[in-house]
Predicted model as a PDB file, atoms N, CA, C, CB and O in Angstrom, pLDDT in the B-factor column:
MODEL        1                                                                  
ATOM      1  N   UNK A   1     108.555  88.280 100.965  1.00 55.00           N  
ATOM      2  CA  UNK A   1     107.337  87.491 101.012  1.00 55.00           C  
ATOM      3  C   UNK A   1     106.214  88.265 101.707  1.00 55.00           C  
ATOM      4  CB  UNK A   1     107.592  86.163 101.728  1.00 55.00           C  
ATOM      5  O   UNK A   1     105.151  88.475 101.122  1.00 55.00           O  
ATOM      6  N   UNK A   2     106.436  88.666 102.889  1.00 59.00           N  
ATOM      7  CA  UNK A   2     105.506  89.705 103.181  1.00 59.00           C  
ATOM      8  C   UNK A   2     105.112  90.938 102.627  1.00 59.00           C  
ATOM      9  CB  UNK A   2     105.736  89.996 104.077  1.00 59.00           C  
ATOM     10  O   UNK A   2     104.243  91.545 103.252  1.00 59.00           O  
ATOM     11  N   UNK A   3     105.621  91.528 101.435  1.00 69.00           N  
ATOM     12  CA  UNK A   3     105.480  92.800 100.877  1.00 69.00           C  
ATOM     13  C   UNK A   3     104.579  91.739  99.771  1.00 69.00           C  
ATOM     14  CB  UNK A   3     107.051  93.895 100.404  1.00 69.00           C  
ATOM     15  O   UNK A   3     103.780  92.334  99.049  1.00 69.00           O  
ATOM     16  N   UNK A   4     104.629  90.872  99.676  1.00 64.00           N  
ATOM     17  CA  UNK A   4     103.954  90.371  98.306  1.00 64.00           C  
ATOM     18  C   UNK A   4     102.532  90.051  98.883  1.00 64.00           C  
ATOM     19  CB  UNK A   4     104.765  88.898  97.505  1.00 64.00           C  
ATOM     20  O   UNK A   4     101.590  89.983  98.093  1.00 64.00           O  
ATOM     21  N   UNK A   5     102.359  89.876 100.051  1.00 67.00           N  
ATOM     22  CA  UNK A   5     101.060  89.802 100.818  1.00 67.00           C  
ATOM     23  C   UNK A   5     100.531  90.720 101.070  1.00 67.00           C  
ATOM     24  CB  UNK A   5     101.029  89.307 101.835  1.00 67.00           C  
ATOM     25  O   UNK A   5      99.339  91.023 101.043  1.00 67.00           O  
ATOM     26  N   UNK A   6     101.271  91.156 101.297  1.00 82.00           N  
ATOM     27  CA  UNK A   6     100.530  92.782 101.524  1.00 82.00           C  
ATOM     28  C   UNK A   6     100.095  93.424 100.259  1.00 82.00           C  
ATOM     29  CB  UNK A   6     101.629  93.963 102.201  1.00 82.00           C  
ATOM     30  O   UNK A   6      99.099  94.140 100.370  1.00 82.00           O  
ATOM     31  N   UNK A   7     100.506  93.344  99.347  1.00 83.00           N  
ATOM     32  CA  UNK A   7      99.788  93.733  97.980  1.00 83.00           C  
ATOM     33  C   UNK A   7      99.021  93.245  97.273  1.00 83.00           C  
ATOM     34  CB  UNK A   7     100.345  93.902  97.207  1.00 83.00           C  
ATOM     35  O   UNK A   7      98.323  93.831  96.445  1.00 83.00           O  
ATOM     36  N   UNK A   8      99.069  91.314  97.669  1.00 86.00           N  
ATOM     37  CA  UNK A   8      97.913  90.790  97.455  1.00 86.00           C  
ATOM     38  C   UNK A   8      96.683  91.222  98.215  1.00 86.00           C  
ATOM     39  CB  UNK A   8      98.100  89.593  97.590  1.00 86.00           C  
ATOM     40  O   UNK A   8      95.552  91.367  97.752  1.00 86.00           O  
ATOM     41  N   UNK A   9      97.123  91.420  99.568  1.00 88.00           N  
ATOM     42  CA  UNK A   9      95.930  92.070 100.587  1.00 88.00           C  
ATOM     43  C   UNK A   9      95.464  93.230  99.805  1.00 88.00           C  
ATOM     44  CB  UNK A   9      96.489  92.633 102.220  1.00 88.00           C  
ATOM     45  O   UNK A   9      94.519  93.089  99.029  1.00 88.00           O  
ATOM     46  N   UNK A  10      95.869  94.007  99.904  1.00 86.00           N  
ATOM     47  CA  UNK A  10      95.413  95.564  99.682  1.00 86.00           C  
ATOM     48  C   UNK A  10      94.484  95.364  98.014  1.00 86.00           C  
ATOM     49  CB  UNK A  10      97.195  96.879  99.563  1.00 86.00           C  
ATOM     50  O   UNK A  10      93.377  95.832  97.746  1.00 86.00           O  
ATOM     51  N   UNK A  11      95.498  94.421  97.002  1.00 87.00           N  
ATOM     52  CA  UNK A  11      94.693  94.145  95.665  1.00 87.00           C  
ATOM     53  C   UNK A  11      92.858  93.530  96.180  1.00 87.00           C  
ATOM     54  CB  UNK A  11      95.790  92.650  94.633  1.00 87.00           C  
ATOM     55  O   UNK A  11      91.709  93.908  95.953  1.00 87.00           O  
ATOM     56  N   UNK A  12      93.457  92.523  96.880  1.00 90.00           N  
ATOM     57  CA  UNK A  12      91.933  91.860  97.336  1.00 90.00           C  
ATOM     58  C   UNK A  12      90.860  92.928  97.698  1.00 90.00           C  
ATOM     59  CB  UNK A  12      92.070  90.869  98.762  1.00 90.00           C  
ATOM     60  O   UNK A  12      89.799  93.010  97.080  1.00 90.00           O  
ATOM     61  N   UNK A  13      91.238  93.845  98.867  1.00 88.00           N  
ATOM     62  CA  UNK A  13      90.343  94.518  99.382  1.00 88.00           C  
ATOM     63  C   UNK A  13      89.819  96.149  98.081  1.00 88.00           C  
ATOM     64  CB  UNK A  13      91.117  94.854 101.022  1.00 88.00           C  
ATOM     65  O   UNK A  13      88.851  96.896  98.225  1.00 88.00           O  
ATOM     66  N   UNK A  14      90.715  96.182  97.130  1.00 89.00           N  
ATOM     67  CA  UNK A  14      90.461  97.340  96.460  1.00 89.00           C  
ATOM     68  C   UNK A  14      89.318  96.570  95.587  1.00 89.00           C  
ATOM     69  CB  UNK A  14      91.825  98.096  95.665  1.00 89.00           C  
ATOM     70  O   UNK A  14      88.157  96.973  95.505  1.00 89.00           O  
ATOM     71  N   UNK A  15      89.746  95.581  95.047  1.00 93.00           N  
ATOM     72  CA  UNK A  15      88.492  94.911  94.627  1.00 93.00           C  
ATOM     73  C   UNK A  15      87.415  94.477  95.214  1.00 93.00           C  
ATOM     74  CB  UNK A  15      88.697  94.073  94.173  1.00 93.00           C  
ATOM     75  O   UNK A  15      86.456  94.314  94.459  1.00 93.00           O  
ATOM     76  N   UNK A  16      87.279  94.266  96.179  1.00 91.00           N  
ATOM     77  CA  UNK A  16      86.383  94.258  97.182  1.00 91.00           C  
ATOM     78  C   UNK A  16      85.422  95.519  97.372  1.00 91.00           C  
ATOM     79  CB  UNK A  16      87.131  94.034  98.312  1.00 91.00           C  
ATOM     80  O   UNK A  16      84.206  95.342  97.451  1.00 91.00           O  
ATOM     81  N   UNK A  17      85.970  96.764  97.444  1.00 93.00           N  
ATOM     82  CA  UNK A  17      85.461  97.785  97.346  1.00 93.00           C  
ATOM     83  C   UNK A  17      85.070  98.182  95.910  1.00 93.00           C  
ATOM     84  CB  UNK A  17      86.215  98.553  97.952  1.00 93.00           C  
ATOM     85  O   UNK A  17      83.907  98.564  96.037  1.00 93.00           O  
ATOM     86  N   UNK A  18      85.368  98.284  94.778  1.00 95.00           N  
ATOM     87  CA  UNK A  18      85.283  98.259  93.561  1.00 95.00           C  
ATOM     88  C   UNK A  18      83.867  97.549  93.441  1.00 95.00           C  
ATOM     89  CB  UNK A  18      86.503  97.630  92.920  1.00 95.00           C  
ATOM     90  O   UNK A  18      82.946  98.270  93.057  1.00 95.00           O  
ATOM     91  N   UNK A  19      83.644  96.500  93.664  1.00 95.00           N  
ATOM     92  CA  UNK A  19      82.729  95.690  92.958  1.00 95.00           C  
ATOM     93  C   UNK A  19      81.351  96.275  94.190  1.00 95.00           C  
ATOM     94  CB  UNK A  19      83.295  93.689  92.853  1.00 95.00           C  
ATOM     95  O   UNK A  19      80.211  96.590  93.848  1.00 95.00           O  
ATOM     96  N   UNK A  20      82.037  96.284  95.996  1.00 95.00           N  
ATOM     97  CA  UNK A  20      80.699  96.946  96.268  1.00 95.00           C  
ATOM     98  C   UNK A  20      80.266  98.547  95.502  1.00 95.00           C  
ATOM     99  CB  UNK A  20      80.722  97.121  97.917  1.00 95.00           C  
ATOM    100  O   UNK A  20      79.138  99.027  95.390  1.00 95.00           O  
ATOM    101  N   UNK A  21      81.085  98.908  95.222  1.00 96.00           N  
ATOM    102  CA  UNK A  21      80.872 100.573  94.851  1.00 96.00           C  
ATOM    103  C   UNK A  21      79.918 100.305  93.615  1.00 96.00           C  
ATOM    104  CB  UNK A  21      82.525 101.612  94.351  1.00 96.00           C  
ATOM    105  O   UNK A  21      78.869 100.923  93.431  1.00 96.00           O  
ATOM    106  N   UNK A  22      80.355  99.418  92.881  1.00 97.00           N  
ATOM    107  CA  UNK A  22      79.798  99.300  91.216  1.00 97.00           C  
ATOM    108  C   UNK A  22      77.906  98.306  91.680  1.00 97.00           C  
ATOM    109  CB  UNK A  22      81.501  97.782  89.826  1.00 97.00           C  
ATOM    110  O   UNK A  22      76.842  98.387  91.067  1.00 97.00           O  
ATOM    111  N   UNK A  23      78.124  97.792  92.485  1.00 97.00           N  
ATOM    112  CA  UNK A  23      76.787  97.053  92.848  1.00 97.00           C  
ATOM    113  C   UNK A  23      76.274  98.193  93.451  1.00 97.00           C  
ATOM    114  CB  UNK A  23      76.806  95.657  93.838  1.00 97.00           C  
ATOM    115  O   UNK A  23      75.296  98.429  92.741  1.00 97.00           O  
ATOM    116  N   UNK A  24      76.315  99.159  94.419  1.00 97.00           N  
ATOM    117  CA  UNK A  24      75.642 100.138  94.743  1.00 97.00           C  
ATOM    118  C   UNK A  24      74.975 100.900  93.917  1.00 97.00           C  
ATOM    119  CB  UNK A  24      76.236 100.732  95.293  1.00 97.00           C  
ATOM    120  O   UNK A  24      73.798 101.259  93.927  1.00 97.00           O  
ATOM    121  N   UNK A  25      76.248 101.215  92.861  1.00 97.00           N  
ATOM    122  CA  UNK A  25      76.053 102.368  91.391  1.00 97.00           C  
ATOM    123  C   UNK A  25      74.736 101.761  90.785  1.00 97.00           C  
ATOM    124  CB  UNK A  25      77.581 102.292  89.929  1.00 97.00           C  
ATOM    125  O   UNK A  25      73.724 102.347  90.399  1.00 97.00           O  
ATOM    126  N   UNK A  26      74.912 100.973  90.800  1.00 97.00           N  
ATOM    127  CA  UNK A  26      73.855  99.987  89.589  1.00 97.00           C  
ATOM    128  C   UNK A  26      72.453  99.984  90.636  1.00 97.00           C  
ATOM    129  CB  UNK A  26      74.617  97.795  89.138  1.00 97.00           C  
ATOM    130  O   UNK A  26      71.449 100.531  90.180  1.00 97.00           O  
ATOM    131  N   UNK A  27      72.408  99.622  91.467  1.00 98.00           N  
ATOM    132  CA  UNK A  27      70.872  99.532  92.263  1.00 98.00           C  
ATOM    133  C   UNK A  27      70.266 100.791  92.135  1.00 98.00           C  
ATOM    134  CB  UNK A  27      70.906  99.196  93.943  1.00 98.00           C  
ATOM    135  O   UNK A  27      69.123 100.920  91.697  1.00 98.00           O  
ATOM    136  N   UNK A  28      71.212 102.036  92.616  1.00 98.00           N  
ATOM    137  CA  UNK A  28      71.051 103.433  92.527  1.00 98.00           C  
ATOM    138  C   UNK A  28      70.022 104.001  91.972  1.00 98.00           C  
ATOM    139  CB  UNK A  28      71.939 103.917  91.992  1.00 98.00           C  
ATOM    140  O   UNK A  28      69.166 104.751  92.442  1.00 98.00           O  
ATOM    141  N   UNK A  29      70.305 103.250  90.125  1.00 98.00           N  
ATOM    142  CA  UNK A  29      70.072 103.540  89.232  1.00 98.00           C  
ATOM    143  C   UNK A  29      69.008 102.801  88.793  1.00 98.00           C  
ATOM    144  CB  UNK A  29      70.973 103.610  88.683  1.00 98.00           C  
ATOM    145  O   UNK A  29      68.367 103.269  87.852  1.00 98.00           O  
ATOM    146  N   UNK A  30      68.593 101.485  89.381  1.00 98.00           N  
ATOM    147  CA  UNK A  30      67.777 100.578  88.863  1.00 98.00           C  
ATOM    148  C   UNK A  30      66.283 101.372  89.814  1.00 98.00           C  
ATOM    149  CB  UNK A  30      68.386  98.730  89.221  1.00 98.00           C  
ATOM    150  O   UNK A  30      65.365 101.777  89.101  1.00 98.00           O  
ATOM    151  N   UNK A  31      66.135 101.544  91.402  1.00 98.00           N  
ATOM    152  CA  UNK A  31      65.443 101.812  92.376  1.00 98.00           C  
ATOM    153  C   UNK A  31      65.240 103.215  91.471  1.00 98.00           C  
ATOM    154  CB  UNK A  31      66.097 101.686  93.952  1.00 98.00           C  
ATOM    155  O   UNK A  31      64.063 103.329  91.129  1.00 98.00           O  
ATOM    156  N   UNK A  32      66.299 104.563  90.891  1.00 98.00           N  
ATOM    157  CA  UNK A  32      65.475 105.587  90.811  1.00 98.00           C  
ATOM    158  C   UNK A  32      64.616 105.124  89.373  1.00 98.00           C  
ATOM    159  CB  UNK A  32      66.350 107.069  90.810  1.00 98.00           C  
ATOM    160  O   UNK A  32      63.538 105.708  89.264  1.00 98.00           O  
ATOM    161  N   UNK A  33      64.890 104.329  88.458  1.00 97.00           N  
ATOM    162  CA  UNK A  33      63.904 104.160  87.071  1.00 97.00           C  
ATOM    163  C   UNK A  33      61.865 103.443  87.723  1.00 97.00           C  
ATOM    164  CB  UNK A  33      65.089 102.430  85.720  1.00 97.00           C  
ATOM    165  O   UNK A  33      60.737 103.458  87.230  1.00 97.00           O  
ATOM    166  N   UNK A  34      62.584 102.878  89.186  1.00 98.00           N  
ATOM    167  CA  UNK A  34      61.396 102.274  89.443  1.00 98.00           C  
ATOM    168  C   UNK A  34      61.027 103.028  90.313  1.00 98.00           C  
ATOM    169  CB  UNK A  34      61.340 100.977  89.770  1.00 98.00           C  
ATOM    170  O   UNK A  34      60.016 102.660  90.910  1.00 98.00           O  
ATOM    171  N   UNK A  35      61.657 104.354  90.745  1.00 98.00           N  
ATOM    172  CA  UNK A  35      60.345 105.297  91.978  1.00 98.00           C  
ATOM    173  C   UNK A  35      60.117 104.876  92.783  1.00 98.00           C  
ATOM    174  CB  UNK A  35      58.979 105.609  91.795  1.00 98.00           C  
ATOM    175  O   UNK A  35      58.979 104.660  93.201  1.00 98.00           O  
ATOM    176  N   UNK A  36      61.569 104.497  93.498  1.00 97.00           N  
ATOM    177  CA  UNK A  36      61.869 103.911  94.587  1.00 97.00           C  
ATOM    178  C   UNK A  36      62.151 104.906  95.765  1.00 97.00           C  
ATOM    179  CB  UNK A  36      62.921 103.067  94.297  1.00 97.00           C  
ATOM    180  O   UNK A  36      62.484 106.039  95.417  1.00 97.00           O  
ATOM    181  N   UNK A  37      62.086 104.707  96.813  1.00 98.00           N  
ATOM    182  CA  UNK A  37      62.450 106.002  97.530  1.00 98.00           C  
ATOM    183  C   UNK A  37      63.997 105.954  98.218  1.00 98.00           C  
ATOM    184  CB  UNK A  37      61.281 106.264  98.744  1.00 98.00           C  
ATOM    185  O   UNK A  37      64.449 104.861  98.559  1.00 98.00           O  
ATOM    186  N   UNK A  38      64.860 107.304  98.421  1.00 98.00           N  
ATOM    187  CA  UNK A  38      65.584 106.916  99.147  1.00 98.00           C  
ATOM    188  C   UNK A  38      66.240 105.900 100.393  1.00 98.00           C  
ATOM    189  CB  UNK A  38      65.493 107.492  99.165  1.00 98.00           C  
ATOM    190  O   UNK A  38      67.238 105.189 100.282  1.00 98.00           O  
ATOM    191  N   UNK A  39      65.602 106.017 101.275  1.00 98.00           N  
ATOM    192  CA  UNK A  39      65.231 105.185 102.704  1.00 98.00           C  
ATOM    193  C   UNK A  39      64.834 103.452 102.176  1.00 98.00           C  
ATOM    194  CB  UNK A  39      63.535 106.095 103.620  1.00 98.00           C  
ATOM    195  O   UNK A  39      65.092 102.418 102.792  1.00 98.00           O  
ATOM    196  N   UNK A  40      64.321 103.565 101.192  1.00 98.00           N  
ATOM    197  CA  UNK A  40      64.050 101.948 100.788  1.00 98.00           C  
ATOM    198  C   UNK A  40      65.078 101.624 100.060  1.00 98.00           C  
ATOM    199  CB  UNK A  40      62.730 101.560  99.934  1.00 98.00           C  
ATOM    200  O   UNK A  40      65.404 100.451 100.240  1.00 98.00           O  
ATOM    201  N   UNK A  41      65.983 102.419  99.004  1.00 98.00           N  
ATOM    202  CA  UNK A  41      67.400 101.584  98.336  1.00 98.00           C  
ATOM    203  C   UNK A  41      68.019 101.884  99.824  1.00 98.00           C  
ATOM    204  CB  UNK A  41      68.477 102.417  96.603  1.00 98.00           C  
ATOM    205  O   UNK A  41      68.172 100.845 100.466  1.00 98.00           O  
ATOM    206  N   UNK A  42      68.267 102.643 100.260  1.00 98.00           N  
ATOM    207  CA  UNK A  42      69.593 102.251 101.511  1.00 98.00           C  
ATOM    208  C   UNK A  42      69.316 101.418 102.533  1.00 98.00           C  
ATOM    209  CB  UNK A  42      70.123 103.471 102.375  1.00 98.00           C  
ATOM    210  O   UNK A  42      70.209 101.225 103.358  1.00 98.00           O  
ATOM    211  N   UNK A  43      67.663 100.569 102.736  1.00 98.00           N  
ATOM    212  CA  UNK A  43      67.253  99.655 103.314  1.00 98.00           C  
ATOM    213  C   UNK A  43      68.107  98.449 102.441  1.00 98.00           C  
ATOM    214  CB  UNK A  43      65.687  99.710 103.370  1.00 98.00           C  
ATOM    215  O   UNK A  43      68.993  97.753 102.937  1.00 98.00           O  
ATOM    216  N   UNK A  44      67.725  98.385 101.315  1.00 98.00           N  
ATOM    217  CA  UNK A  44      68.009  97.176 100.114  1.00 98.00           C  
ATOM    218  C   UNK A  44      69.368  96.928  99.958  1.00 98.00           C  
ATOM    219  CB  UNK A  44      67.500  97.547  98.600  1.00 98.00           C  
ATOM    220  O   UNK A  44      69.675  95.748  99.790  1.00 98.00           O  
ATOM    221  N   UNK A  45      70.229  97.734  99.974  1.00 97.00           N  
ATOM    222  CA  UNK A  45      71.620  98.251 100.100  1.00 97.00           C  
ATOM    223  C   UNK A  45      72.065  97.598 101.107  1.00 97.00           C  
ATOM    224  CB  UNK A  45      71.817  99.681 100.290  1.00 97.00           C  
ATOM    225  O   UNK A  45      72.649  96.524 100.964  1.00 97.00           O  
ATOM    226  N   UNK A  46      71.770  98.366 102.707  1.00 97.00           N  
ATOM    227  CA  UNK A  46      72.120  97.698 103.866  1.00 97.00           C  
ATOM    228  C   UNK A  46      72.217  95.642 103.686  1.00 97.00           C  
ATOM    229  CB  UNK A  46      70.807  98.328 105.004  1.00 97.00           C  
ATOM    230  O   UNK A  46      73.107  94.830 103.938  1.00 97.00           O  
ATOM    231  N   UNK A  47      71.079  95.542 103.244  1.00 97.00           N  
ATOM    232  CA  UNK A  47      70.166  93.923 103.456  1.00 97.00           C  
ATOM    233  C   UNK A  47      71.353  93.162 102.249  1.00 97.00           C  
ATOM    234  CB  UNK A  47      67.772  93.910 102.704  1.00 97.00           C  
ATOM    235  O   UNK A  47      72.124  92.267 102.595  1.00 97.00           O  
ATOM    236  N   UNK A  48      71.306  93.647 101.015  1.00 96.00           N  
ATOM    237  CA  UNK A  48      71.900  93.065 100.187  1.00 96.00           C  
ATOM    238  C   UNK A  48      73.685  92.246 100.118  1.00 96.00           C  
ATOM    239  CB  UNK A  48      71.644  94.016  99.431  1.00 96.00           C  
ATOM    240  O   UNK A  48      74.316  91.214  99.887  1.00 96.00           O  
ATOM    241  N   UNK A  49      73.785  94.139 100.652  1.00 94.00           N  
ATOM    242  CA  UNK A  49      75.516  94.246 100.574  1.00 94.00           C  
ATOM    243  C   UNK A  49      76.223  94.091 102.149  1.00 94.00           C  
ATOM    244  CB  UNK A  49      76.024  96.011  99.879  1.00 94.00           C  
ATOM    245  O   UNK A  49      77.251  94.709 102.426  1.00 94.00           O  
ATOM    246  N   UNK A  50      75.550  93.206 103.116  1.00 94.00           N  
ATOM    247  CA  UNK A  50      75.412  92.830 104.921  1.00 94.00           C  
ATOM    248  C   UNK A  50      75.795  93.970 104.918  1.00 94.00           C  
ATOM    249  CB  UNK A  50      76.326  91.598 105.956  1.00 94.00           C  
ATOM    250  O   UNK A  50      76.886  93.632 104.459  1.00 94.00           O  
ATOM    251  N   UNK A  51      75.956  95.700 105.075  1.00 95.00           N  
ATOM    252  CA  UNK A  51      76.658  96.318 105.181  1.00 95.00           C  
ATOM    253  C   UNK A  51      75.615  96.985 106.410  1.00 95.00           C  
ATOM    254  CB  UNK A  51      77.219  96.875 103.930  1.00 95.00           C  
ATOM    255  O   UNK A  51      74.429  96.681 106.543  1.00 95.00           O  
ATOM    256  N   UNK A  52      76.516  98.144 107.417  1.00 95.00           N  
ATOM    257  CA  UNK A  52      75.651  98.848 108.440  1.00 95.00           C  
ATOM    258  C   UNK A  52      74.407 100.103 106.992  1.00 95.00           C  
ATOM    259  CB  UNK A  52      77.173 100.041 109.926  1.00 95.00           C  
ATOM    260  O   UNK A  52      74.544 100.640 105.893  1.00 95.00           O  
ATOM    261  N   UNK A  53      73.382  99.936 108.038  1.00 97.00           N  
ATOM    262  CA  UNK A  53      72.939 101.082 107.314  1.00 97.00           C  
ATOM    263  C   UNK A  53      73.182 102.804 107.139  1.00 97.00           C  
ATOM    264  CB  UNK A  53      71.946 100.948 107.602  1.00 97.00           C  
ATOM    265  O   UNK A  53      72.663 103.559 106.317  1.00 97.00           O  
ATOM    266  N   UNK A  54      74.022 103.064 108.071  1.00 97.00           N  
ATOM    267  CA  UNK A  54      75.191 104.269 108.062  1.00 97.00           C  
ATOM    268  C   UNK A  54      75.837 103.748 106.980  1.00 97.00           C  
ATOM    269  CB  UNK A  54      76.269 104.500 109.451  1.00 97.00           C  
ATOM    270  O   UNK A  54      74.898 103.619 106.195  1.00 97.00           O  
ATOM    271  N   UNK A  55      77.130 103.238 106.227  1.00 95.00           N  
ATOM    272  CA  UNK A  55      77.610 102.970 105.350  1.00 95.00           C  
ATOM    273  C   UNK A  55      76.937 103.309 103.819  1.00 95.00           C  
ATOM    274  CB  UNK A  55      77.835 101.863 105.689  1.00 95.00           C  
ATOM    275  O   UNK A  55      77.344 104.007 102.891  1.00 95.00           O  
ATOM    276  N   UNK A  56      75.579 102.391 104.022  1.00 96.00           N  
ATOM    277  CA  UNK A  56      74.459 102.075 102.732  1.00 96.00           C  
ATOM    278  C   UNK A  56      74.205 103.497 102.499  1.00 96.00           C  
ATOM    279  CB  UNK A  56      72.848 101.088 103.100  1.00 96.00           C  
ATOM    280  O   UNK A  56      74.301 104.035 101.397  1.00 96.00           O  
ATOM    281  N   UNK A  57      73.819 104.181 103.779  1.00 97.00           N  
ATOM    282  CA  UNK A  57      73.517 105.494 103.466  1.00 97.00           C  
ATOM    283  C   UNK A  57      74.557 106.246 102.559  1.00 97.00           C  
ATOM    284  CB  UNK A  57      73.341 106.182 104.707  1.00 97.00           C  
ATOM    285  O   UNK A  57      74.395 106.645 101.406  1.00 97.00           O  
ATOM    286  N   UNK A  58      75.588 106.332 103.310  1.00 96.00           N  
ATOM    287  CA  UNK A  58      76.258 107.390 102.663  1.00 96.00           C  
ATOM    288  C   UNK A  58      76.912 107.125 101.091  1.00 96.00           C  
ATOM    289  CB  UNK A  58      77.353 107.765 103.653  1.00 96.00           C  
ATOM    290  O   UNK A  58      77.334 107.945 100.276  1.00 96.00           O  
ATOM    291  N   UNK A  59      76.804 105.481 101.013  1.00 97.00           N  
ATOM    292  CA  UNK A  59      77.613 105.189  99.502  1.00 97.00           C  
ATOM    293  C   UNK A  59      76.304 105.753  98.281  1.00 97.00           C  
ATOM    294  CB  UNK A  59      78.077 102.991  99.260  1.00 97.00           C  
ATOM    295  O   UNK A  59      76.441 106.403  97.245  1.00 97.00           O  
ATOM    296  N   UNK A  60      75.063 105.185  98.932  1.00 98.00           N  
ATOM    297  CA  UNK A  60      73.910 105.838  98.315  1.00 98.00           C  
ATOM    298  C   UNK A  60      73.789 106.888  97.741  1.00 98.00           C  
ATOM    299  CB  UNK A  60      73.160 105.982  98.934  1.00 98.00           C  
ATOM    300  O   UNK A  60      73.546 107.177  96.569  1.00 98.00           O  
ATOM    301  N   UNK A  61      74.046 107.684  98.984  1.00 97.00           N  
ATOM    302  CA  UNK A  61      73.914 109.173  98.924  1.00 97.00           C  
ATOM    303  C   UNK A  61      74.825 110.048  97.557  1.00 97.00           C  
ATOM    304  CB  UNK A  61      74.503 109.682 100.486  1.00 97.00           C  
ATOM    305  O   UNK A  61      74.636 110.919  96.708  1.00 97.00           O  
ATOM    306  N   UNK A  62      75.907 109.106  98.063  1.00 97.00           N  
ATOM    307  CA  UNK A  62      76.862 109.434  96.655  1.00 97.00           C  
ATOM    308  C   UNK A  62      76.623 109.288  95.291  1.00 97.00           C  
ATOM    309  CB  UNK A  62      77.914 108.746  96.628  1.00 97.00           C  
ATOM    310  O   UNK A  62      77.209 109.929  94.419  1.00 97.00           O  
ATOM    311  N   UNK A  63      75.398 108.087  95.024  1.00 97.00           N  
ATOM    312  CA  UNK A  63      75.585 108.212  93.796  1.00 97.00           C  
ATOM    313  C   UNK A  63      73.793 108.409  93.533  1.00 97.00           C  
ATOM    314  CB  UNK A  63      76.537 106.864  93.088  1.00 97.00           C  
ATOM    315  O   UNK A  63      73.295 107.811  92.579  1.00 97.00           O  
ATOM    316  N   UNK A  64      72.953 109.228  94.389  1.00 96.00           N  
ATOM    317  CA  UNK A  64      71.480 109.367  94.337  1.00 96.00           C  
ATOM    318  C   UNK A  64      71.168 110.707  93.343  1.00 96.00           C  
ATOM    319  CB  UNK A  64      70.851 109.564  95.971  1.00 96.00           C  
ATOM    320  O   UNK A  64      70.214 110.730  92.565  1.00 96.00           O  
ATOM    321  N   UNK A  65      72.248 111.951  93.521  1.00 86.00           N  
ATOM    322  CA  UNK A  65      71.780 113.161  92.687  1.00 86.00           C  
ATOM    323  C   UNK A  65      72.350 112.398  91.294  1.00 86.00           C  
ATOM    324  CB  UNK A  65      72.559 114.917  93.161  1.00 86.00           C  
ATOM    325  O   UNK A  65      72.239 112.950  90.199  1.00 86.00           O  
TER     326      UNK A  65                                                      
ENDMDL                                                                          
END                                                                             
């Protein structure tokens, strides 16, 4: 019973991460068509996704080049 929680856990949180990664991907992409600046999606990022703005930064960063 506990191994089955634990894989529900770990399922929950991979999706959890999944869907923030894919909401990041997508703003990324929406902010560079509108000539947005860096520092303002990882503001929007931070605000959107409650996340620290260290975090926003770096998931950003990943998908900005």
């Amino acid at each position: 019973m506990v191994t089955l929680y634990s894989q529900e856990e770990v399922l929950r949180d991979y999706v959890t991460s999944e869907k923030f990664t894919s909401e990041v991907k997508g703003i990324v992409e929406l902010s560079q068509e509108l000539g947005r600046s860096f520092a303002d999606t990882v503001s929007y990022v931070a605000k959107k996704c409650n996340v620290s703005k260290d975090i926003a930064e770096r998931k950003v960063n990943s998908f900005w080049n």
